[in-house]
Legacy VTK file of the C-alpha trace (Angstrom):
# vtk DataFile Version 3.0
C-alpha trace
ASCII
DATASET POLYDATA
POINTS 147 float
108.101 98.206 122.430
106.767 97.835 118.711
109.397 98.481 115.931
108.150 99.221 112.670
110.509 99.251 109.548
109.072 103.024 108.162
112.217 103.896 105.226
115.033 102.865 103.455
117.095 105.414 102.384
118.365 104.062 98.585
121.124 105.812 96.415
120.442 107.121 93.083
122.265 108.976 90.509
119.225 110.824 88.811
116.500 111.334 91.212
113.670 113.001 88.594
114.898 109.274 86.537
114.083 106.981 89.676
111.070 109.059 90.747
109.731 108.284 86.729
110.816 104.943 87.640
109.048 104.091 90.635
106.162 105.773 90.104
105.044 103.885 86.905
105.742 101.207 88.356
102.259 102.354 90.429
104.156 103.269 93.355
101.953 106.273 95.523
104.077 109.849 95.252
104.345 110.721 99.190
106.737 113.571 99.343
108.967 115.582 96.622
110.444 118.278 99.115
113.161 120.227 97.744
115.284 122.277 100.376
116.981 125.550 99.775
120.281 124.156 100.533
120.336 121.761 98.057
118.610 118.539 100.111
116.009 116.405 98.279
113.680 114.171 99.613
111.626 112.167 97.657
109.474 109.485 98.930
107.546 106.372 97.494
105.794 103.539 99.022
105.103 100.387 97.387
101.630 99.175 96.993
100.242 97.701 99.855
103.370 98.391 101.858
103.399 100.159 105.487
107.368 100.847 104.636
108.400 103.525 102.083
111.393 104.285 100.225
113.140 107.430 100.367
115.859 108.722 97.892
116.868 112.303 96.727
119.671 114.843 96.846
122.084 114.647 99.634
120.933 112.067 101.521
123.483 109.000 101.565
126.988 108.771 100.652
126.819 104.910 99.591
127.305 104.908 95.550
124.197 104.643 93.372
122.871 100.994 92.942
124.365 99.879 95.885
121.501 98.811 97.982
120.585 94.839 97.050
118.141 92.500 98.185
115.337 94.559 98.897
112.071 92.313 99.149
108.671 92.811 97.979
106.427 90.393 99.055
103.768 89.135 96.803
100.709 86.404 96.631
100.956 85.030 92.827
104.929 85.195 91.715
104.068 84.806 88.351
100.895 87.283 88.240
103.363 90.424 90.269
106.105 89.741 87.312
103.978 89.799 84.586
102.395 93.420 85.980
105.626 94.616 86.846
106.983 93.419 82.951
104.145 94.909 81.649
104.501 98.863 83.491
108.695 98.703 82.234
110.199 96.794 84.624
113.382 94.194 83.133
112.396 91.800 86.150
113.718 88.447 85.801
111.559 85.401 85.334
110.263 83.541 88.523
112.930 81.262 90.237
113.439 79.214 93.172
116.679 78.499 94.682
118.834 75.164 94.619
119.425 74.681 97.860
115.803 75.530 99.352
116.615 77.498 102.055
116.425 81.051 100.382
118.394 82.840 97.356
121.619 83.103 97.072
123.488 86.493 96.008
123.478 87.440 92.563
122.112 84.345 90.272
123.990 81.770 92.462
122.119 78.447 92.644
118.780 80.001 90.812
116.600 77.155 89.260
114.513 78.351 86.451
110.583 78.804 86.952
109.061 78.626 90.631
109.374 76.309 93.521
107.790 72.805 92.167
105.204 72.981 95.504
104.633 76.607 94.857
105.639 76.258 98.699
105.198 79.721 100.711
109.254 81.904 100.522
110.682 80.002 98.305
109.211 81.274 95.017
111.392 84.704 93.205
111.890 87.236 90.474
114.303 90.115 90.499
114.952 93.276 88.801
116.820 96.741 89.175
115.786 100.367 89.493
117.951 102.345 86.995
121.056 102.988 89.422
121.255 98.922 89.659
119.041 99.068 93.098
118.064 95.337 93.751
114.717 93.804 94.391
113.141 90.661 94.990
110.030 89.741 94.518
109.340 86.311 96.830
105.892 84.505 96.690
104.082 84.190 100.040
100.448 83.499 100.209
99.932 82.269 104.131
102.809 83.638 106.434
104.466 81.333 108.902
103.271 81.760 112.610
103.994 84.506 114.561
105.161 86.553 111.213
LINES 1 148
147 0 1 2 3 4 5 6 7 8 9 10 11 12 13 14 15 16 17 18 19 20 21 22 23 24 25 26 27 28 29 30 31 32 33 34 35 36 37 38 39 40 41 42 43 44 45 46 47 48 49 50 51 52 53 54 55 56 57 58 59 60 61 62 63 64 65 66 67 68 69 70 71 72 73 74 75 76 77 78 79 80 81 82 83 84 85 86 87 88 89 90 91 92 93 94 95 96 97 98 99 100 101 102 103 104 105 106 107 108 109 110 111 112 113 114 115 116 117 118 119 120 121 122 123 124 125 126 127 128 129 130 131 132 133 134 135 136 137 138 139 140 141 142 143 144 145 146
């Protein structure tokens, strides 16, 4: 049976401020559906991306900003900041981790500027919707087998 990741629910505070957000980041508008009792729903999917996210009124009870570690996967680290610095976006500066493996929470073991091999996973950025949301961006140009 096939399995496909479709939406992740994130918490906001303001949704008309994290649907501004998103969507200059170049984000596609899928859905704005208001409901008479109050429910919200407003979806956005990432370019490129088969998986959307979905945020509004009513829909979790986790606190805004909770939700961390959300990955965006991109071909040319330093080419996907830049764009993303450019539309508003306080996204860090690329980074690769200490240890190699992956990054740690938080900036734990971050080494400044990209992996030295530009090696595939193990190149970052990060930034924050409004609310404190956490993405990564993480550099992958061929995929590993069977991914």
């Amino acid at each position: 049976m096939d399995c496909k990741l479709e939406v992740v629910v994130i918490p906001v505070a303001d949704v008309d401020r994290a649907k501004e957000f998103y969507t200059r980041l170049g984000w596609r508008l899928d859905a704005d559906f208001p409901a008479p009792d109050g429910l919200r729903v407003v979806q956005v999917t990432p370019p490129g991306s088969a998986c959307s996210i979905i945020f509004g009124d009513r829909l979790t009870d986790a606190a805004p900003g909770a939700v961390q570690g959300l990955h965006l996967t991109v071909t040319d680290i330093e080419k996907a900041r830049a764009e993303l610095a450019e539309l508003g976006a306080d996204v860090s500066e690329p980074f690769h981790d200490a240890g190699g493996v992956f990054h740690h929470a938080g900036r734990e073991g971050r080494v400044p500027g990209p992996h030295p091999d530009r090696a595939d996973y193990n190149s970052f950025a990060s930034f924050s919707d409004p609310d404190g949301n956490g993405w990564v961006l993480q550099e992958i140009k061929v995929r590993a087998p069977g991914r």
